[in-house]
C-alpha positions as CSV (number, residue, x, y, z in Angstrom):
1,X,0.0,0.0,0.0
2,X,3.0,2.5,1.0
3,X,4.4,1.9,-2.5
4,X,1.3,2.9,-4.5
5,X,0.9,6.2,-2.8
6,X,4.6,7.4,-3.7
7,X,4.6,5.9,-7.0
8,X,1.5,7.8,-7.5
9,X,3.3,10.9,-6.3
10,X,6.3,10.3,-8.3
11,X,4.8,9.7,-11.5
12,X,3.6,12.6,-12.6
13,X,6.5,14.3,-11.9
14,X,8.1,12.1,-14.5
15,X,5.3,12.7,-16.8
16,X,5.8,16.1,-16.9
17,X,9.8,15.9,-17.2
18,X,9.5,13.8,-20.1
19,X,6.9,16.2,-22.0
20,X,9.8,18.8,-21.3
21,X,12.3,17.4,-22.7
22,X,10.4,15.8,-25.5
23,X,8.7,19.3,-26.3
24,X,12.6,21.1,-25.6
25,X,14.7,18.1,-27.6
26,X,12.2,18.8,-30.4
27,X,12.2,22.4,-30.3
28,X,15.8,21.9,-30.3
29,X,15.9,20.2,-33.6
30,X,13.5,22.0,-35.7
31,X,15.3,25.6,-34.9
32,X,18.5,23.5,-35.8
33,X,17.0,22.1,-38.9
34,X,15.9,25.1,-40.2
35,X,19.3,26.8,-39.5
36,X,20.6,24.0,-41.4
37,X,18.3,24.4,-44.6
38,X,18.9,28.3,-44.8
39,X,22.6,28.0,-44.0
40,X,22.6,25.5,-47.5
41,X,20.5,27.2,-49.3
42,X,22.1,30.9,-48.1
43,X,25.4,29.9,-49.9
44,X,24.0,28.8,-53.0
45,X,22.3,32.1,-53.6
46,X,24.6,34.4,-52.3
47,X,26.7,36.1,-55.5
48,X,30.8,35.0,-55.8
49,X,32.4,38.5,-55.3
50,X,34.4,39.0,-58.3
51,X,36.1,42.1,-56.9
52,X,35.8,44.1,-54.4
53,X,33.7,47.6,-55.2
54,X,35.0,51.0,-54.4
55,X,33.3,53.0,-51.1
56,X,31.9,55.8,-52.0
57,X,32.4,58.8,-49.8
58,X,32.2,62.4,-49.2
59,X,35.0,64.5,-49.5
60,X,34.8,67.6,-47.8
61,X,33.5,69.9,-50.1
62,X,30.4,68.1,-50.3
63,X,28.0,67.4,-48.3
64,X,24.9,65.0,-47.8
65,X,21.1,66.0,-49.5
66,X,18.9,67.6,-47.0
67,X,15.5,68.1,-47.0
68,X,15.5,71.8,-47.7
C-alpha cells in the first residue's frame, strides 16, 4: 500500500519531465533544422564576389542631400 501512494506521487513528476524534454529536444531540432536548410541554401544564392567595389564617400566639399 505504501508503495502505490509514492509511486503515485512520483509519476507525474516524470510525466511532466518527459513532456519537457520531449517538447525542448524537439524544439531543439526544428530551430537546428531550419538553420541547417537556410545555411545551405544561403550559400547557393549568395553572388561569388568577383572584386571588391570602391566606397563611395564624401569628401569635404560636399555634403549629404537635405530636405531643404
Amino acid at each position: 500500500m505504501g508503495w502505490s501512494i509514492v509511486i503515485s506521487l512520483f509519476m507525474p513528476i516524470v510525466l511532466c519531465f518527459t513532456v519537457i524534454l520531449s517538447v525542448g529536444i524537439g524544439v531543439f531540432t526544428a530551430y537546428a533544422a531550419v538553420f541547417g536548410i537556410l545555411e545551405v541554401c544561403g550559400k547557393a544564392s549568395r553572388p561569388q564576389p568577383t572584386e571588391a567595389r570602391r566606397r563611395l564617400v564624401l569628401v569635404p566639399t560636399q555634403s549629404q542631400a537635405s530636405g531643404d
